[in-house]
N, C-alpha and C positions, 0 to 999 in steps of 0.2 A: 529246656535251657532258659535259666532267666534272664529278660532283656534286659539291658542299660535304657531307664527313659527319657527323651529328647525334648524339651517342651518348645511344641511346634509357632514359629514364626514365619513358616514359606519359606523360609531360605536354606533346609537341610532336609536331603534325603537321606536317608537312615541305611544304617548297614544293616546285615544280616543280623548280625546280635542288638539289634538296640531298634526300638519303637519311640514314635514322637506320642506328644501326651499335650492333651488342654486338659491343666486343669481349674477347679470350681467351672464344672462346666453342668447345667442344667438341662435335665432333657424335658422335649418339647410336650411332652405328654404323660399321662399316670397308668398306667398297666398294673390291675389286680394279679399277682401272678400266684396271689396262694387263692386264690379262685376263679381258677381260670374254666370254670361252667359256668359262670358270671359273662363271659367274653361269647361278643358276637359268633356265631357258628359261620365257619364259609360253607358256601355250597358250589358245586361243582361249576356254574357258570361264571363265581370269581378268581377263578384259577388264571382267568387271563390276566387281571387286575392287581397280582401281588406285586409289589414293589420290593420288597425286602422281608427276610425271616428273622426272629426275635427268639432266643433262649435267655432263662434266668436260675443261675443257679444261687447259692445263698449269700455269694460277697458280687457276684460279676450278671452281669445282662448281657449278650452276646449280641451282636446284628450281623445279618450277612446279606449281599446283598443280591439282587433277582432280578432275571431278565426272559424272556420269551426261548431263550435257548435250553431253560433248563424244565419246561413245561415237557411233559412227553403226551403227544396228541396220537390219539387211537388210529388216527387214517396211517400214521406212517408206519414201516414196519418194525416195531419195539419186539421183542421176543425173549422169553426170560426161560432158563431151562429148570425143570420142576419135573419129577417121578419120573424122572431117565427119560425127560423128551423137552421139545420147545413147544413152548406154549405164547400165542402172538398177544398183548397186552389189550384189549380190548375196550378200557379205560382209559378218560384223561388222568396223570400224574405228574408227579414232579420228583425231578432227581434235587439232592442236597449235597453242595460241598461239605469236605471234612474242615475246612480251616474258616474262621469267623473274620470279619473286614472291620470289624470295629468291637471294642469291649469297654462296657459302662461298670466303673467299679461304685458300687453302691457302697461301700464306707469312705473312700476317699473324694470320692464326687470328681473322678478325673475321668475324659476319655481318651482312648490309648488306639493307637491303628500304625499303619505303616504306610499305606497309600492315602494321599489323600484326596486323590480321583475317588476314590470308592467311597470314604467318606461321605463327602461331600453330595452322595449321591442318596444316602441317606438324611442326613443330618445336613442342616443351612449352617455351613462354617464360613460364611462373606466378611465376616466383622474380623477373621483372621486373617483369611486370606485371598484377596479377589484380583482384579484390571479397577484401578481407575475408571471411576466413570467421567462423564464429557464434564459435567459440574463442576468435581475435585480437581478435572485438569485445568479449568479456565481459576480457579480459586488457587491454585498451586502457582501458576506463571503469571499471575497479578499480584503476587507479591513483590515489595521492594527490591529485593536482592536480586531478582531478574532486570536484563536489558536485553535491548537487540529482538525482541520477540520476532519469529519468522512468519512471515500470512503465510505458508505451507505448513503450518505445524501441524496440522490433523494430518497431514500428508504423511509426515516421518514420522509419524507413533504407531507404533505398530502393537499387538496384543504385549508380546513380552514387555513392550518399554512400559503398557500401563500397569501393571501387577508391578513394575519395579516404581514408579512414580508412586504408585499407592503405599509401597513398604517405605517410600522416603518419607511421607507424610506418617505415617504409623510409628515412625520412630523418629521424629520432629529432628529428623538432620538439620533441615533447615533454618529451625528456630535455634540451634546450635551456632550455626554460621554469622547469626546476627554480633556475634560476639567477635569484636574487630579483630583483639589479638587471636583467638580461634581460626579466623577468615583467613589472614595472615599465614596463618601457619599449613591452613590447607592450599592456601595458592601456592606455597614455597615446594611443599611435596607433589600439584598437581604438575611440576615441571616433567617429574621424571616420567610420564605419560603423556607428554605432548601437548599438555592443556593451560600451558603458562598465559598465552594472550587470551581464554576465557577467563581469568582471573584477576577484574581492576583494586588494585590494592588499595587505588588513591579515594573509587567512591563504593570499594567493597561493594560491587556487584558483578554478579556470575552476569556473561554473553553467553545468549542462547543459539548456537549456530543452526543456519538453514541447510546445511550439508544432511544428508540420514547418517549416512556412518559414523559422522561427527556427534549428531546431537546423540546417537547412543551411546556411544565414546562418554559423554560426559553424565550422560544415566547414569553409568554403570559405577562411572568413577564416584557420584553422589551416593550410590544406595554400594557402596563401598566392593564394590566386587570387581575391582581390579588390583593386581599383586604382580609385582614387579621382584622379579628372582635375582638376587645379592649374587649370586653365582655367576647365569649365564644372562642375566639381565634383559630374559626375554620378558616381556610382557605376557599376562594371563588374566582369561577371565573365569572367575568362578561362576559355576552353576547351582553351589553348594555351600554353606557355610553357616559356622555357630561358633558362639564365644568359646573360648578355648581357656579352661579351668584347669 
């Protein structure tokens, strides 16, 4: 089946029919794959050391990725049945998934995957996707448009709030906000989510509250992931989301 593709931002997991895609994406190294006698030989003592498997067929590079579970080590009891008997595997080996974690399209220059734990564990995707580091956070809340800073703030930031502070910065929400009538218009819609008094209209700057459930309350509300239902006018927070074409 062929998938619908998603071009990944961190912010959508993918259904079952549809894969996320970076593309103009550059891989980190050159593999001769039409002479592959040319490529280092392994030998049985780096069996422990593989990181991941690499297939190339004539438009796609495959990767999959590899962990010590899939090593089969001769002391435990592997046994493979062969001329109507079992026979106990004596060699170290390795078992192979059927399905690949990541696929490099060599005409398109795009990579395409569906998890991007597994990626990631291949390939360094940080420039897409990461946490805030301690630097970006102090460089994010010294900007103008903040007040109120809390001396608990490393207190209430938890992993999730910095991967979301990092997508605010990634998609210059905030250099957005500097725009008074913009500013305006988000403090007017932050009412119906309870964040009317973080919003000074008069010197357009967000209050940073010292509350945790509060200061993530207004994370969430800046890297837009809260939706308010016209129906039953519950509040929701999204785990998942992409522009809608």
């Amino acid at each position: 089946m062929r998938k619908e593709k998603i071009l990944f931002d961190g912010q959508y997991k993918p259904e079952g029919d549809q894969i996320l895609e970076i593309e103009n994406f550059s891989l980190p190294f050159e593999i001769d794959f039409n002479n592959p006698l040319n490529l280092e030989k392994i030998e049985i003592d780096d069996i422990d050391l593989i990181k991941g498997l690499i297939i190339s067929d004539q438009d796609i590079i495959g990767f999959q990725c590899f962990d010590r579970r899939r090593i089969i080590e001769p002391s435990r009891l592997n046994i493979i049945f062969k001329g109507n008997t079992f026979s106990k595997l004596e060699e170290k080996g390795i078992t192979i998934d059927d399905k690949l974690d990541v696929v490099f399209s060599k005409q398109n220059k795009s990579l395409l995957f569906y998890s991007y734990h597994n990626a990631s564990k291949i390939f360094d995707l940080s420039e897409y996707y990461r946490e805030a580091t301690e630097q970006e956070i102090n460089s994010f809340f010294e900007q103008k448009i903040f007040s109120n800073i809390p001396e608990n703030l490393y207190e209430i930031i938890d992993t999730r709030m910095k991967k979301k502070i990092f997508l605010i910065k990634k998609n210059k929400i905030i250099e957005k906000l500097t725009d008074s009538d913009i500013f305006k218009e988000v403090a007017k819609y932050s009412k119906a989510f309870g964040l009317k008094n973080y919003f000074d209209t008069t010197s357009n700057k967000i209050k940073i509250p010292d509350d945790k459930k509060e200061f993530k309350k207004i994370i969430s509300f800046l890297n837009e992931d809260l939706y308010k239902s016209p129906i039953s006018e519950i509040i929701y927070e999204t785990n998942s989301k992409r522009e809608f074409r």
